[in-house]
N, C-alpha and C positions, 0 to 999 in steps of 0.2 A: 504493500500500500504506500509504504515512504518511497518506492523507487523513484518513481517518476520524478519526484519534489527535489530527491540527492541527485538525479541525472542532472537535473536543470541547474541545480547551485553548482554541483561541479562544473559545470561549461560555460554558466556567465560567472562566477566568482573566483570558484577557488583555479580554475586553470588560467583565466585572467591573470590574478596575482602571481602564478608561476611562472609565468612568460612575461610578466613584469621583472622578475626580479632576475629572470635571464636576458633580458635587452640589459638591466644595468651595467653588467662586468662585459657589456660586447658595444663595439661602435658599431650603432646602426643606422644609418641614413633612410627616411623616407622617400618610399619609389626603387630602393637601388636595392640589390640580390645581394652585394657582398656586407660581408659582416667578418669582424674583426674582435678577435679576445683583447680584452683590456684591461682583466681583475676589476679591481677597488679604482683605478683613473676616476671615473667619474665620482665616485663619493669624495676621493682626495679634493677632485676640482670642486666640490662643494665649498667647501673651509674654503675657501681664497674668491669664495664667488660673492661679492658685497651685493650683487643683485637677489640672490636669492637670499640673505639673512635680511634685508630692506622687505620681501616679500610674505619673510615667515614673520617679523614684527608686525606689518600690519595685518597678516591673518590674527593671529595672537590678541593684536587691541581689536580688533572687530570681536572677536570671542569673548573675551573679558569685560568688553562694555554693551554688547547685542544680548550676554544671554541670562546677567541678573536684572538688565532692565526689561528687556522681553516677558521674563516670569514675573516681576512686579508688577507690572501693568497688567498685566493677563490674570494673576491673585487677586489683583486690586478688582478689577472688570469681573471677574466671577463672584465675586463677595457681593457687591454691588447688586449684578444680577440674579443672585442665588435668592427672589422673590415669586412669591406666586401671584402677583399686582398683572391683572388686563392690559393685555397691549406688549408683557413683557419678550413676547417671540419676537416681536418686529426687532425691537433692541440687542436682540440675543444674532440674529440674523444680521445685521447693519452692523455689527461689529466683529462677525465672523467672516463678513462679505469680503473682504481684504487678501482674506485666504484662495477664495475661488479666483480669482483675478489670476491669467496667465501673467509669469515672471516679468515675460519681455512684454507684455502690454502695460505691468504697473511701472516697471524702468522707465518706460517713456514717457506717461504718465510723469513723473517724478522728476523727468528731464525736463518738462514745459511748466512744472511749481519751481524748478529753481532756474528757471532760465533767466539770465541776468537784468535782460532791457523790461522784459513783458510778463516774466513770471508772476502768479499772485504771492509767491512768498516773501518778494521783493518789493511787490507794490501793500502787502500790508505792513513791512517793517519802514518804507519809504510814510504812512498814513504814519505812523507811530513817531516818525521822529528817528526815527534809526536809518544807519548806515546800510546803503544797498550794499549786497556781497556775491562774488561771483562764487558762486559754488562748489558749483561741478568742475571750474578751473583756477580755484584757488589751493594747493598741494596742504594749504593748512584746515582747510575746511572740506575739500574732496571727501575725506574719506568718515568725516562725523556727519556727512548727509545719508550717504548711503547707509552710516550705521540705522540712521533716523528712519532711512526707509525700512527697510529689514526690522525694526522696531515694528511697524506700521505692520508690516505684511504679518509677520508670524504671530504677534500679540492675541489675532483670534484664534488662530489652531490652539495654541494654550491654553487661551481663556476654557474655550471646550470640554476640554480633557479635565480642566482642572473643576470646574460647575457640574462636569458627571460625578468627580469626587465628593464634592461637596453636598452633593444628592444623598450621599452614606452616610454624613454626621449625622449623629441623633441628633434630635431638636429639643430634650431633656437638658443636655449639658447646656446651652446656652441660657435657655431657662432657669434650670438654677444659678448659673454667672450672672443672668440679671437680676435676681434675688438677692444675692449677695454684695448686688453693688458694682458688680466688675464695668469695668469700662469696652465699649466696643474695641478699643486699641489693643488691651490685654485679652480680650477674649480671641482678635484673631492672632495672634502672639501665643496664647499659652492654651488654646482649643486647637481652633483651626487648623493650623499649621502641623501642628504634631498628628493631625487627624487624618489628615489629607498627605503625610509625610512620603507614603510612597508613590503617590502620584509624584509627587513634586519631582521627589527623583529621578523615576522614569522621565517626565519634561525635561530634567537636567542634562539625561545622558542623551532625549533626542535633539536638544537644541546642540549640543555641543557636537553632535554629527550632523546638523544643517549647517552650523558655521564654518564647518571647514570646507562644507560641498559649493561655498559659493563663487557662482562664477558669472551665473546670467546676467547679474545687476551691472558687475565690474565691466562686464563687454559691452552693456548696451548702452550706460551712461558714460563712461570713462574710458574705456578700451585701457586701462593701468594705468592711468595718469592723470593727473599733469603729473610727472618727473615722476614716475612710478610710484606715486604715493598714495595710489589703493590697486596697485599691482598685489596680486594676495598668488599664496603658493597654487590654486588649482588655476588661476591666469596664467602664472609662470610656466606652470605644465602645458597648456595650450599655446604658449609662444615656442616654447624650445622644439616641440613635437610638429605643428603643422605649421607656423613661421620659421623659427627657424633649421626643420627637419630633422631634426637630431634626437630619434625618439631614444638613443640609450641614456642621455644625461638628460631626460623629460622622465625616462623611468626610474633615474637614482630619486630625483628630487620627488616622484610621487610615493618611492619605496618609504623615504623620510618622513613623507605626510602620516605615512599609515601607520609607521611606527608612532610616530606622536602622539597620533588621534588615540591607540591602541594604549600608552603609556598616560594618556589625560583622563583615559576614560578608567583607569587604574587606578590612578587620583583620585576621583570622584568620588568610586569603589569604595576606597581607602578612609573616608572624607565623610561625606555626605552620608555613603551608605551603611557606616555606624550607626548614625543618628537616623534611623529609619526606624518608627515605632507603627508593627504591625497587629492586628487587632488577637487580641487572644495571646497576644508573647509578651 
């Protein structure tokens, strides 16, 4: 009964990653039959290659500020909507609507809000008094817009996941919390949270495998720049491989990702999944 399931993982995953990790130690040129042993060359070329640690920092800050504000907003947004008040689907829908939107239709989207002359994000900071900014080609602000979208986009898939959790808490505990006086603040701090704890995690370890998959946004607003400053490692891997054809040092540097992503997600593990309080344990 599992065959069919392991045929299929084995053919797009795991023999992917093993022909991944044989392009790395061989020079392989896109389009051309020869191929060339090269050991560890391409990992060595890593360490002296300033473009790709420029690449793996800004994957890293996109991760680090995308994925507690993401779950903030998305806890904050399910607490909020965790009512049974008329009308509430529509709100539930209108802020999960973000999520349905194809990648590269919201990127564009998001390219005409910061567009410098005519944007509205620009013409409401211009009503305000504030400083117009070019955005999307300013290398200091490039890559906190995109974070903002990516906010935007994934804050409803969260919210979701986390509002079906929030369906589980008993409605007794908070009851007696507001018997006793507790403050909404502390009830979602010292109930909620710990209630809802392995949801949370689970969102922890999927956001932190959306942030490193991102690529759509980078391409369609920025193409890596201005001066490669939201160039992120799965861009990097799509310039080395089909710009610039050199898919064995496209697969050192993807070999890298996945040990990362695999050693973050170890962290978490490590971390996070201590503090997991499951019901009955």
């Amino acid at each position: 009964m599992l065959l069919p399931s392991l045929v299929f993982l084995a053919l797009f995953t795991y023999w992917p990653i093993l022909r991944s990790i044989w392009f790395s130690v061989h020079d392989v040129m896109l389009g051309s039959n020869e191929i060339f042993f090269l050991g560890l060359e391409n990992y060595t070329r890593l360490l002296g290659d300033g473009l790709f640690w420029k690449s793996f920092a800004n994957t890293a800050i996109y991760t680090v500020l995308t994925i507690p504000l993401s779950i903030l907003c998305a806890l904050l947004l399910a607490v909020a909507l965790d009512t049974r008040l008329r009308g509430m689907a529509i709100y539930r829908s209108a802020f999960f609507y973000p999520v349905m939107i194809p990648s590269v239709a919201a990127g564009m989207v998001w390219v005409f809000l910061y567009a410098p002359g005519y944007g509205p994000i620009n013409g409401a900071m211009a009503a305000l008094g504030l400083p117009r900014l070019e955005w999307l080609y300013d290398s200091a602000w490039a890559l906190p817009a995109i974070i903002v979208m990516s906010i935007w986009k994934y804050s409803g898939y969260f919210m979701l996941i986390l509002l079906a959790a929030l369906q589980l808490v008993p409605r007794d505990l908070y009851e007696a919390a507001r018997l006793d006086g507790v403050s909404p603040l502390r009830q979602l701090i010292h109930i909620t949270v710990p209630m809802i704890s392995p949801t949370l995690y689970f969102v922890v370890v999927i956001g932190v495998l959306h942030s490193y998959q991102i690529f759509d946004y980078v391409f369609v607003m920025t193409q890596g720049g201005p001066a490669d400053a939201t160039n992120v490692l799965t861009y990097y891997i799509y310039q080395n491989a089909f710009q610039f054809q050199d898919i064995g040092y496209a697969a050192a540097v993807a070999n890298c990702l996945l040990l990362f992503i695999i050693g973050l997600i170890g962290l978490v593990s490590l971390t996070l999944g201590r503090r997991v309080h499951y019901l009955g344990k």
